[in-house]
C-alpha positions, 0 to 999 in steps of 0.5 A: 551508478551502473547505467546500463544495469539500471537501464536494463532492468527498468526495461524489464519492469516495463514489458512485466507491466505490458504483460500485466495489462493484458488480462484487463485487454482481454476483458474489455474485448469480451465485454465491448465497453470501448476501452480495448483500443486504448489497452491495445496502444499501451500494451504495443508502446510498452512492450516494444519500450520494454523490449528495447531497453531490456536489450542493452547489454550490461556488464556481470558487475553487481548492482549497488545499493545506490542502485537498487534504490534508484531503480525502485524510485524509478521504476513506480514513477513510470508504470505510473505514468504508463498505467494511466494511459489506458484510464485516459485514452478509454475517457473515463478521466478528463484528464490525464492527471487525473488519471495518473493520480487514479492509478498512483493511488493504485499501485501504491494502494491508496485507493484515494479516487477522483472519481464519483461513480465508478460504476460507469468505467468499463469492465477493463479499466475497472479490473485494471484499477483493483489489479494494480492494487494486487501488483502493487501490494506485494511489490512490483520489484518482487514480483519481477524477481520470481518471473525473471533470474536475477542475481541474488546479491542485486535483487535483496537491494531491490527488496531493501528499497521496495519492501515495506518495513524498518528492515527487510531479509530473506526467507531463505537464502535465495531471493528468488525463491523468497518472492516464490513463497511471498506471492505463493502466500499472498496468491492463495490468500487472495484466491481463498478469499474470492472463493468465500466472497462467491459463495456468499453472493457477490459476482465474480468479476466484483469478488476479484475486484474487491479480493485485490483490494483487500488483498493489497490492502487498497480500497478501491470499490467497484460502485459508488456504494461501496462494501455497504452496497451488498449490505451483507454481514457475511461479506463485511465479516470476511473483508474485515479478517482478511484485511487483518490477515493481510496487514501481518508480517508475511513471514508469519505464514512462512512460519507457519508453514514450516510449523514453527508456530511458538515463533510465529505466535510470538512475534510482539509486533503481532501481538501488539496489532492484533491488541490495538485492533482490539482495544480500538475496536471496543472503545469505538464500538462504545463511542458510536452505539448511538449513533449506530442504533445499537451495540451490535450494528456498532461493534460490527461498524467498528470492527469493519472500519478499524480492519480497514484503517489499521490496514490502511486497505480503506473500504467503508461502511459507514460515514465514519465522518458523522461519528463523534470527535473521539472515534475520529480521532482514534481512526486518524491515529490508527492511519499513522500506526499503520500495519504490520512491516512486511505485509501489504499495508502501509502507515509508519508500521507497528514495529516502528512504533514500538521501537519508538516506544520502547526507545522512550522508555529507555530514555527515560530510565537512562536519564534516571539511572545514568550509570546503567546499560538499558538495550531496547528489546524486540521479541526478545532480543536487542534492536540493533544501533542502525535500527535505532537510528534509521527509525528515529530518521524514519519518524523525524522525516516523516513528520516534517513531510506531512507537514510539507504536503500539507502546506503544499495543498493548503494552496488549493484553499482547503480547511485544514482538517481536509488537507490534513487528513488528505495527506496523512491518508495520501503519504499512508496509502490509507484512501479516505480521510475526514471532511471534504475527502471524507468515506464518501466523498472523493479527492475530485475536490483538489486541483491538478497541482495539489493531485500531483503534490498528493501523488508525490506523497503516495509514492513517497509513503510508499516506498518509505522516504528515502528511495524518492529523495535519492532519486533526485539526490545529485550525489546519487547520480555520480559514479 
């Protein structure tokens, strides 16, 4: 590996993150809540770390793909440990672990809390918590790639290994100008949305908080009543579109923009989505009309709470909890799907789906007609043999890491849909799950050991498996 490349760039991660933590310093100078001490130690400590190891000089050797994935795997490992520093030392946690699992559950926008009554935290803190939500949504490697030059041939491995998806490219040939039009995109969308939650009634400070959520697809809320505190149909409409919005494949926008719109619309990851949004959104809607009092209160909680999971965003506006055995489950089966690749949400994403699928298809014909050639088709054109194969790895691995994590906070003594659904929602980057961990309660229940499993299967889900393992992979480690 090329150490001091490594080295270097992890330094610039850092000091980006001190820059970051700025505008939640400067809100809690003017609010006075107590915790603009702590954000002042941890912009100094990070910023004079940064600078230190950006220093060191490197050679014009190009990065390796090895490299990129170490860098990645690294780099959210310690602005995590980082960006707990000022929840901790502000005392809104008793914890340093359980700090670190707060903002882990931030940047990998989970939006899993240990945490009751949000509504105590100071301003600061409470605007850092939904902005790393924002940071982390789009990626953090992204965002350091349109602020600071990069080589281009070194930044697309820092996009292969961080950016969600069974493959990542290029907009454009530039990557620099690619992560220009991602976060351009992903900036006016999540301004437009603030803007729409203004004027329909919800303060500023909440409108921006609650747009970071949204639009990094994360959850974290402001209150302990959640969405259904504003209790206002406008709002939970509005949430709803965008978190579909935001759960699409980016480069549908950038299609868009350049009017390609036959290309753009004809996406079958796409078409799928927004099919199994709607199909999942009818027959939940049937399911609970009971419950709900009525078909309309039950099409508008469903169609919230489908958004949300799909999305893997999180927000909730109703117990989904006391819903009946099948709507549950449905929702459990929609945290697995996840959204589409390329956008901000997780889940094992629509296109790895249908991949699967359609390879289950062609098995089955293959074995019928064992002389004929049948090619697993994606918008109309062969899925390549290496997309095949890294999607049934993908698949493989990532059914016997839930199964791995379960056992793991099983310790913690736990029912096993609690731990579960813990861990589904954890490794999706999804928030609540059922039971103990349910919309309305909170991941507080779990000991320090079993926060730190469930950390590891955030950023794990986050960064799709495999830059995790290579960190710690000893062959990774020699030249």
């Amino acid at each position: 590996m090329n150490k001091r490349i490594i080295i270097s760039t992890i330094g610039k991660i850092i000091f980006l993150e001190a820059l970051l933590m700025i505008p939640a310093l400067l809100i809690s100078l003017i609010c006075r809540d107590g915790d603009a001490s702590g954000f002042l130690v941890t912009v100094i400590l990070a910023g004079a770390v940064g600078i230190g190891l950006m220093s060191v000089r490197h050679s014009a050797q190009k990065m390796s793909s090895r490299d990129g994935y170490f860098i990645v795997a690294s780099a959210w490992i310690i602005i995590s440990l980082i960006g707990a520093l000022p929840l901790y030392l502000g005392g809104g946690f008793p914890s340093y672990w359980n700090a670190l699992f707060e903002i882990v559950s931030g940047f990998t926008t989970t939006g899993a809390s240990v945490l009751s009554k949000p509504e105590e935290l100071g301003r600061g803190v409470l605007f850092w918590r939904s902005f790393t939500h924002w940071i982390g949504g789009m990626g953090v490697l992204v965002f350091l790639m349109m602020v600071m030059p990069m080589e281009n041939d070194n930044s697309m491995h820092l996009v292969r290994a961080e950016v969600p998806g069974p493959t990542a490219g290029k907009l454009v040939p530039r990557m620099r100008t690619t992560s220009f039009i991602l976060y351009g995109i992903y900036g006016g969308m999540t301004l437009i949305l603030v803007a729409l939650l203004c004027l329909f009634g919800m303060r500023p400070f909440d409108s921006f908080c609650i747009a970071f959520g949204t639009a990094g697809t994360g959850g974290f809320a402001v209150s302990s009543a959640g969405i259904a505190g504003y209790n206002s149909l406008a709002i939970e409409i509005i949430l709803g579109v965008f978190m579909l919005l935001f759960g699409v494949n980016f480069s549908v926008y950038h299609l868009i923009l350049l009017r390609k719109f036959r290309d753009a619309f004809s996406m079958d990851e796409v078409k799928i989505y927004f099919a199994i949004v709607a199909v999942s959104t009818a027959a939940i809607a049937g399911n609970i009309m009971n419950y709900a009092g009525g078909f309309g209160k039950a099409l508008r909680q469903s169609f919230f709470q489908v958004s949300s999971i799909i999305t893997t965003t999180g927000f909730a506006t109703a117990d989904f909890e006391q819903w009946p055995e099948f709507s549950k489950h449905l929702l459990v089966l929609l945290m697995v799907i996840g959204a589409c690749a390329g956008s901000t949400g997780g889940g094992m994403k629509v296109s790895r789906v249908l991949i699967l699928v359609k390879s289950f298809v062609a098995e089955i014909k293959q074995i019928i007609n064992p002389k004929e050639m049948i090619a697993v088709r994606v918008n109309g054109k062969p899925v390549d043999k290496k997309t095949l194969s890294s999607t049934r790895i993908y698949a493989a691995a990532y059914m016997l890491l839930i199964c791995a994590f379960t056992l793991a906070v099983s310790m913690d003594g736990l029912d096993f849909t609690t731990n579960f659904t813990a861990v589904l929602s954890c490794f999706n980057n999804i928030g609540p799950g059922l039971n103990l961990v349910g919309p309305m309660s909170n991941f507080s229940v779990y000991s320090d050991w079993a926060q730190a499993i469930l950390s590891i299967a955030m950023l794990t889900g986050r960064l799709e498996i495999f830059p995790m393992f290579l960190l710690f992979a000893k062959s990774a480690h020699d030249r």
